[in-house]
C-alpha positions, 0 to 999 in steps of 0.5 A: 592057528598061524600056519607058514605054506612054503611052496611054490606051486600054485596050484598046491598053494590053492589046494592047501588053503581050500583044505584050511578054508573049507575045514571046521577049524579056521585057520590064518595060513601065510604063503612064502613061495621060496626058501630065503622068503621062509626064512625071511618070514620066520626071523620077521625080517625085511617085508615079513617084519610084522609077520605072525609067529607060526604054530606050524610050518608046512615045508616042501623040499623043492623050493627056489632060491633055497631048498627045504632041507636047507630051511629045515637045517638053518630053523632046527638049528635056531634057538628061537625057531627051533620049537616051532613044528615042520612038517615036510609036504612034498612030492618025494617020496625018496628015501633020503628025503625022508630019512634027511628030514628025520635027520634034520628034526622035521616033527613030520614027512607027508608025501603030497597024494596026486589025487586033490580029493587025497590031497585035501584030505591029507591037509585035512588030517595035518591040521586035525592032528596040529590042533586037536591032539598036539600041545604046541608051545605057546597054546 
C-alpha cells in the first residue's frame, strides 16, 4: 500500500514509519512536512512529478505553509483526488477540528495518543483497518 505522511514533526514521522515498518504488512510510506508539498505530491507536481498514487493520506492539521484543513478542503474538493482516503492524525482533540474535518469529507479523525506505545498502536489499527477490512479504489 502507498501511503502520504503529511506531518511535520519529526519525531512523529519517526514513530509512524516504525509502526509501518515494524508491522506484518509492508507498506511504502512517503513523507511531505508541509501543506503545499502534500499537495504538491498529490497532483505530482514539480519535484513530486514521479510520485506514487496514495491509497491513504495520513493528514495533520498543523502544518506550515498550509494547514490540514486546507489540504483536506482543495483534495475533497478535486475531482481526480477526491477518492483517495484522509484520515486526520493530529494532536487536537478540539471539537471544531473534528466536526471541520467530517465536514470536509476526511474518511477519519484519529487524535495522536502521547503515550509511543499507544501511538504505535493506533498506527498499527489505521493500517490493519486500511488494508484488511476496506476496498479501496483501484485495489
Amino acid at each position: 500500500m502507498e501511503i502520504l505522511l503529511v506531518e511535520d514533526d519529526p519525531g512523529d514521522v519517526l514513530m509512524t514509519r516504525e509502526a509501518f515498518e515494524d508491522h506484518r504488512v509492508p507498506n511504502n510510506v512517503s513523507v511531505v512536512g508541509d501543506g503545499v508539498s502534500a499537495l504538491e505530491f498529490l497532483r505530482k507536481q514539480g519535484q513530486y512529478a514521479k510520485a506514487p498514487t496514495p491509497d491513504l493520506v495520513l493528514l495533520d492539521l498543523n502544518l506550515p505553509k498550509m494547514d490540514g484543513m486546507e489540504v483536506l478542503a482543495v483534495a475533497k474538493g478535486d475531482p481526480m483526488l477526491r477518492h483517495i482516503p484522509v484520515v486526520v492524525l493530529t494532536t487536537s482533540d478540539a471539537q471544531e477540528d473534528v466536526v471541520g474535518s467530517y465536514s470536509l469529507h476526511a474518511n477519519a479523525y484519529v487524535t495522536k495518543p502521547v503515550d509511543f506505545d499507544r501511538f504505535i498502536e493506533v498506527v498499527r489499527q489505521i493500517d490493519d483497518f486500511f488494508v484488511s477490512v476496506v476496498r479501496l479504489p483501484g485495489r
